[in-house]
N, C-alpha and C positions, 0 to 999 in steps of 0.2 A: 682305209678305215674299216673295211671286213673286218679287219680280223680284230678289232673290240667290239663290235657285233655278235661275232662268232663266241669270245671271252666271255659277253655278257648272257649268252645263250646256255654255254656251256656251266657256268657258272650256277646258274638260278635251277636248269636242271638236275643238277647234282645236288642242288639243293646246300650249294656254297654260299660266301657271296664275295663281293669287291666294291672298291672306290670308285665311281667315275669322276674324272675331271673333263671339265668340258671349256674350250675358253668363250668363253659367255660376249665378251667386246673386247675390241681392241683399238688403243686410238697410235698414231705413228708410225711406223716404220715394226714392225714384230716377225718374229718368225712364223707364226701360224696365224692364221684367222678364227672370227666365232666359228664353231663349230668341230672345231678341232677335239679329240677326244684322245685319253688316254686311261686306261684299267690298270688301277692296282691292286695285287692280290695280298689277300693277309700275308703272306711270306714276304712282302714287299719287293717281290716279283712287279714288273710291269707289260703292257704290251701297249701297241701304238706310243703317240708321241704330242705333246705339246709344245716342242719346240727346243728341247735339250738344253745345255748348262747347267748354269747354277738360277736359273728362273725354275723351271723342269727339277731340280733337286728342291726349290724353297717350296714346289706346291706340295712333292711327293712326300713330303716332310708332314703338313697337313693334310695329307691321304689319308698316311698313316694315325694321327690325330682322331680322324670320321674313322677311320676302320676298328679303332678301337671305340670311342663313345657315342657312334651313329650321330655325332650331332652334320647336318650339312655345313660347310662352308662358302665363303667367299675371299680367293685369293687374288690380292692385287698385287702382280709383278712387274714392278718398273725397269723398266731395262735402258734407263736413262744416265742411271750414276755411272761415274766413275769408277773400273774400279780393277787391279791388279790384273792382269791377260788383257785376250778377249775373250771375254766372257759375255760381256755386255755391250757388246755392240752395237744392237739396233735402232736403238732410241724411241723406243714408244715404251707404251703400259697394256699387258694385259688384264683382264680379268677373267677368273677360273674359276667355276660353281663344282664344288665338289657335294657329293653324294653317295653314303652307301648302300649298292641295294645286295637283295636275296634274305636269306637267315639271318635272324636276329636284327633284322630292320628297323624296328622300335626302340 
């Protein structure tokens, strides 16, 4: 987890900024626990990880969302359905507080 520490260091520095998602709870069986963290950058670059798939794609989706109109979110990803692969295998729900900080914060 340094190294979105380091992103988010490097970031506010330079006087950039980024998405944090953070997974806030989790009830089930999940890939990651609270606290998990992942940075997205306006290019929609990422670093670290919340847990990859198509969970991990549905937050990154509303990163990009914050990253454009600073509003913060809350994603709930269920990883219970059914659904074509494995994609969804684990069978819990997370939840993922996203936030953008640095420049143009407001």
């Amino acid at each position: 987890m340094n190294e979105v520490y380091d992103e988010i260091d490097q970031a506010l520095q330079q006087g950039g900024r980024l998405v944090l998602a953070t997974v806030a709870s989790s009830r089930g069986s999940t890939p990651r626990k609270p606290g998990a963290k992942m940075a997205v950058r306006p290019d929609g670059s990422f670093c670290g990880t919340i847990g990859g798939g198509c969970g991990e794609a549905e937050v990154w989706q509303a990163a990009m969302d914050t990253m454009r109109d600073g509003q913060p979110r809350l994603v709930t990803v269920d990883l219970t359905e059914d659904v074509e692969g494995d994609d969804k295998i684990c069978g819990g729900v997370m939840d993922v507080f996203l936030e953008r900080l640095g420049a143009g914060e407001s």
